[in-house]
N, C-alpha and C positions, 0 to 999 in steps of 0.2 A: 504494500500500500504506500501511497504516496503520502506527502509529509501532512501536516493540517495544522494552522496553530488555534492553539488552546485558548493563549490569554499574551496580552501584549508581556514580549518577552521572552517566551515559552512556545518550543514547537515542540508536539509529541506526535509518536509515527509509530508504527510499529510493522516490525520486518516478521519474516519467518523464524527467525532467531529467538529474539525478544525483544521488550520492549523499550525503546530508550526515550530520552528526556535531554533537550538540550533547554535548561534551565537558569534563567535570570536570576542572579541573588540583587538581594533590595541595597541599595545606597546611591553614593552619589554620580557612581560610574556607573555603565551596562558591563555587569560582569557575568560570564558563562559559564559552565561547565557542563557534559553529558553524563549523564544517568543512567543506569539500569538498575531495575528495583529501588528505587528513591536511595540507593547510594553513587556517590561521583565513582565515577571510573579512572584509572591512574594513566598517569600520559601514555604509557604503553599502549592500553586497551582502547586508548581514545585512537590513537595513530590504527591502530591496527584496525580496529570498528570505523574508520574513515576508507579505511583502502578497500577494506573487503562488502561492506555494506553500502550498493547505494542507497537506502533510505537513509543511512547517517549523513553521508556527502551531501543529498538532498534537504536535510534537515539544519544543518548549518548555512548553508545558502540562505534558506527563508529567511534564517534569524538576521544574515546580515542584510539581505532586501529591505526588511521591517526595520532596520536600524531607527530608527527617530533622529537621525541627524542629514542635516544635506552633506556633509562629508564626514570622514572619521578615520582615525587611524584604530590598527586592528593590532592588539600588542598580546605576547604571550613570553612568559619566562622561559628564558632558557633551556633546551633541552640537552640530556646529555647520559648515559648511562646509568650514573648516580643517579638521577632525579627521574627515570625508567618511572617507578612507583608511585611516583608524589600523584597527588590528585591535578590533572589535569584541569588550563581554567583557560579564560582569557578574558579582555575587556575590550569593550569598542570606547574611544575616546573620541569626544565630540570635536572636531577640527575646523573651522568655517571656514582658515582662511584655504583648505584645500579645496574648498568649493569655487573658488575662483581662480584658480592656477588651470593654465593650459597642459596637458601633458606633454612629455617631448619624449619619443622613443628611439630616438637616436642614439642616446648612449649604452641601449640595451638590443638594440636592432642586431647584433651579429649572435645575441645569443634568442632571440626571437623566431629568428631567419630560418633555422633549421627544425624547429619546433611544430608539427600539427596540428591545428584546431584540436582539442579536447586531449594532447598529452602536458605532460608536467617538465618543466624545466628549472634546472636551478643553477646559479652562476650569484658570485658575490656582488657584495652593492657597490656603490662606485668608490664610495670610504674604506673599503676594504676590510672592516671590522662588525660585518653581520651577513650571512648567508639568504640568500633570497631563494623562494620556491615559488614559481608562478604556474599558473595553468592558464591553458590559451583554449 
């Protein structure tokens, strides 16, 4: 089944699997994290339940379609072996003035280029100190 939301915030879907919950916590940010059985799932499980279910992939889409901001940046802690188990989260942070900025894809067009509509590519940011994953 395809995703459905529940309540602003909150998409919940449910696969063949089970059921999961990509779920708003309340404060000053939009902060997320996915559910199954109203417990968060560990970044592991999330990465993994992203790759292999598309209702999860689906499911996270909505939530950032639904964003409540004209732009935003989309931020998550670091991942890395150690932190495999931590509970998985993210936040959308309201950003306006990216609403007004023009994109320029030129400086990422040679790792673009060779990329297919709907695979994943990833190549460092142009600071060199954070790794980027884009899907086209």
């Amino acid at each position: 089944m395809g995703a459905a939301l529940a309540r602003p915030g909150c998409v919940r879907y449910r696969s063949d699997k089970m059921s999961h919950m990509w779920k708003r916590k309340d404060g000053e940010l939009e902060e997320y994290h996915l559910e199954r059985a109203q417990t968060p799932l560990s970044r592991q499980a999330t990465l993994t339940a992203l790759r292999d279910e598309r209702e999860v992939r689906e499911g996270l889409l909505e939530v950032l379609r639904s964003a409540p901001f004209a732009a935003y940046k989309w931020e998550t802690p670091a991942f890395s072996d150690a932190t495999a188990d931590a509970p998985f989260g993210f936040v959308l942070l309201d950003s306006p003035s990216l609403a007004s900025r023009q994109p320029d894809p030129q400086p990422f067009a040679r790792f673009l280029a060779t990329t297919a509509p709907g695979d994943v590519v990833d190549f460092p940011n142009l600071g060199g100190d954070a790794h980027l994953v884009v899907a086209r």
